[in-house]
C-alpha positions as a Python dict, from the first residue, in 0.01 Angstrom:
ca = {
    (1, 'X'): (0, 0, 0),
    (2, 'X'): (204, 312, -25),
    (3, 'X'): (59, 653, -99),
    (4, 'X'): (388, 760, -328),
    (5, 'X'): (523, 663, -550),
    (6, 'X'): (207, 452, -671),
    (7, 'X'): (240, 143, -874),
    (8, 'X'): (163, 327, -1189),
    (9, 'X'): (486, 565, -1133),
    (10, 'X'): (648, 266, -1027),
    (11, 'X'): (633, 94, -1345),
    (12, 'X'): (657, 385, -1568),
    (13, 'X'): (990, 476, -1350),
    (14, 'X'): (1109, 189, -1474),
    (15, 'X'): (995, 111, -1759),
    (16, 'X'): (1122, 482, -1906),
    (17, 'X'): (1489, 395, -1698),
    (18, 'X'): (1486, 50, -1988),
    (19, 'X'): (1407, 240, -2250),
    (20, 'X'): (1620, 583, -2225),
    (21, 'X'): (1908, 417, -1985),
    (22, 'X'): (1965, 86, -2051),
    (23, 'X'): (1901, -6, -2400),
    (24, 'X'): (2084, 205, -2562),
    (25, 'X'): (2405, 102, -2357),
    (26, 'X'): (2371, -307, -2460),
    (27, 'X'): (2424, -458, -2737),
    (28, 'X'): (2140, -594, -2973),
    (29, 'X'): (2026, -876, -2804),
    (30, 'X'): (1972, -774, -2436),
    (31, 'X'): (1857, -436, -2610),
    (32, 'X'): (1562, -672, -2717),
    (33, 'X'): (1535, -835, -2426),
    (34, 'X'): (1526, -484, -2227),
    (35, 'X'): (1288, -358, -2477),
    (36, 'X'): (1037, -639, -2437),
    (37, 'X'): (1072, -595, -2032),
    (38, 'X'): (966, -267, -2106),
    (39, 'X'): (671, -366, -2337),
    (40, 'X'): (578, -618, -2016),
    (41, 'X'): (549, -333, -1815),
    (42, 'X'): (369, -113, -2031),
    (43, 'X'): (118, -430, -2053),
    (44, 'X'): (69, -460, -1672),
    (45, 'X'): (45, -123, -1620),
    (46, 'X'): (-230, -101, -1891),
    (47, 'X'): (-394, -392, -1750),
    (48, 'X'): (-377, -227, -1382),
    (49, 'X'): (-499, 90, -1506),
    (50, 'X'): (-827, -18, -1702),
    (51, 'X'): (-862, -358, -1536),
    (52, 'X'): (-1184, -325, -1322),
    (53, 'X'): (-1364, -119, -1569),
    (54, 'X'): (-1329, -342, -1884),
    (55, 'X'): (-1400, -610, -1636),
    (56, 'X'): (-1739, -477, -1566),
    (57, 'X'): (-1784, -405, -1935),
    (58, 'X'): (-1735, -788, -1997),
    (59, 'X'): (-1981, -881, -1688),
    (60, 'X'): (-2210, -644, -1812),
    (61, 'X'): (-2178, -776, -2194),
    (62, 'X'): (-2203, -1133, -2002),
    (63, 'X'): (-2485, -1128, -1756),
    (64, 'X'): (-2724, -951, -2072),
    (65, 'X'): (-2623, -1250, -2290),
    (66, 'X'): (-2688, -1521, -2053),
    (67, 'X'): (-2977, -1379, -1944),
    (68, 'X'): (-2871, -1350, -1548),
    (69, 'X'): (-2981, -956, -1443),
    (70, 'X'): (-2717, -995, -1173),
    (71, 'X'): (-2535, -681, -1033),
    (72, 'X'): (-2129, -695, -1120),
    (73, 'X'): (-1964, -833, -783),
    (74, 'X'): (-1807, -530, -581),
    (75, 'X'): (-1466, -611, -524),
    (76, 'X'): (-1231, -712, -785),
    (77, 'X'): (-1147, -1046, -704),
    (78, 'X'): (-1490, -1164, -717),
    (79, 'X'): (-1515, -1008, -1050),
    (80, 'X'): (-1275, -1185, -1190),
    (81, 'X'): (-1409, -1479, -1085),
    (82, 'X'): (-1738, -1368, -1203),
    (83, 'X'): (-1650, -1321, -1561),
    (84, 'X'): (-1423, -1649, -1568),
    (85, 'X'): (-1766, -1826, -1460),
    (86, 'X'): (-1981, -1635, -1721),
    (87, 'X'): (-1691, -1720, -1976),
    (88, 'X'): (-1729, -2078, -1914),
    (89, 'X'): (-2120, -2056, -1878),
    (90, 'X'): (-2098, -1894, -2226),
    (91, 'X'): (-1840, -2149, -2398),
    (92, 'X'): (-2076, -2437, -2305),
    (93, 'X'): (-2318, -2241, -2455),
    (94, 'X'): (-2130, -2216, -2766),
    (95, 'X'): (-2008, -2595, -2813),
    (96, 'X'): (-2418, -2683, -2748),
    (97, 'X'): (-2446, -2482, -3117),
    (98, 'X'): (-2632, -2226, -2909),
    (99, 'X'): (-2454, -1918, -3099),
    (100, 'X'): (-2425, -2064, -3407),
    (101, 'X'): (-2649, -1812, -3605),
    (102, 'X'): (-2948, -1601, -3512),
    (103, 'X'): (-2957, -1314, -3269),
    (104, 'X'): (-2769, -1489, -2951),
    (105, 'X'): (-2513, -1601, -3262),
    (106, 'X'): (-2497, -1230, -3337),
    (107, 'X'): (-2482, -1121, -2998),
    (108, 'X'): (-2235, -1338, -2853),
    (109, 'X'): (-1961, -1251, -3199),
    (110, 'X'): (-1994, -896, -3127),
    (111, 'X'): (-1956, -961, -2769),
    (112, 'X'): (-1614, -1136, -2857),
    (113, 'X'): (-1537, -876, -3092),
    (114, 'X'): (-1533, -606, -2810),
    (115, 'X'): (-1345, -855, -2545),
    (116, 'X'): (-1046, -907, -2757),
    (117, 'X'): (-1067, -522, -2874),
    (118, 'X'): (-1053, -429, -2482),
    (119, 'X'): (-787, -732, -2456),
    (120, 'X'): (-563, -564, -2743),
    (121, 'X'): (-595, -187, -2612),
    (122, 'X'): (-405, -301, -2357),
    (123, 'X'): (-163, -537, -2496),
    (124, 'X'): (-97, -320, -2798),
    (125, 'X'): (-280, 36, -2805),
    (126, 'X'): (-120, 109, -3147),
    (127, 'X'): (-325, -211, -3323),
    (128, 'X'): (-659, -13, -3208),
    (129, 'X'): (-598, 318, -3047),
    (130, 'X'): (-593, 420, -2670),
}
């Protein structure tokens, strides 16, 4: 990995040459489909940014709803994997009827409710605010 430029300024470098170079130089439809190249790198560069802390959050939300006390994994990779296993752990869960009222029922919706809030903030900050 390089020191400079990071990823970050990689992808804004970009992303701002799209939006203040290029799209106003083509005509409407590759405008849109510059625009929405930008928007894809606004998304990854969200997603990069915030990645391995809402990733914890979800673990964290995860491992107190299933009832494991584990520690997150370390490294990122094994987090993912982590919460992809809880996920699935949970889903079963779910189609058993497990969540279907009570406190786990309330537990696990506001879980969900936070998730796809963390999942929108970076696909679409305006919908819920940075």
């Amino acid at each position: 990995m390089q020191d400079r430029p990071t990823v970050q300024e990689l992808l804004t470098a970009v992303r701002e040459f799209l939006e203040t170079d290029v799209m106003p130089n083509l005509d409407a439809r590759r405008s849109f489909h510059a625009r929405v190249a930008a928007n894809v790198l606004g998304i990854v560069g969200r997603e990069l940014e915030r990645e391995e802390e809402t990733l914890v959050a979800e673990w964290t939300r995860l491992a107190a709803l299933l009832g494991t006390g584990a520690p997150p994994p370390a490294r990122l990779a094994a987090l993912r994997a982590g919460v992809r296993e809880l996920t699935d752990r949970l889903a079963e869960r779910i189609q058993r009827g497990d969540a279907d009222g009570g406190d786990f029922g309330r537990a696990v919706r506001a879980h969900v409710r936070e998730t796809v809030t963390e999942k929108l903030r970076v696909a679409n900050p305006k919908l819920v605010g940075a």
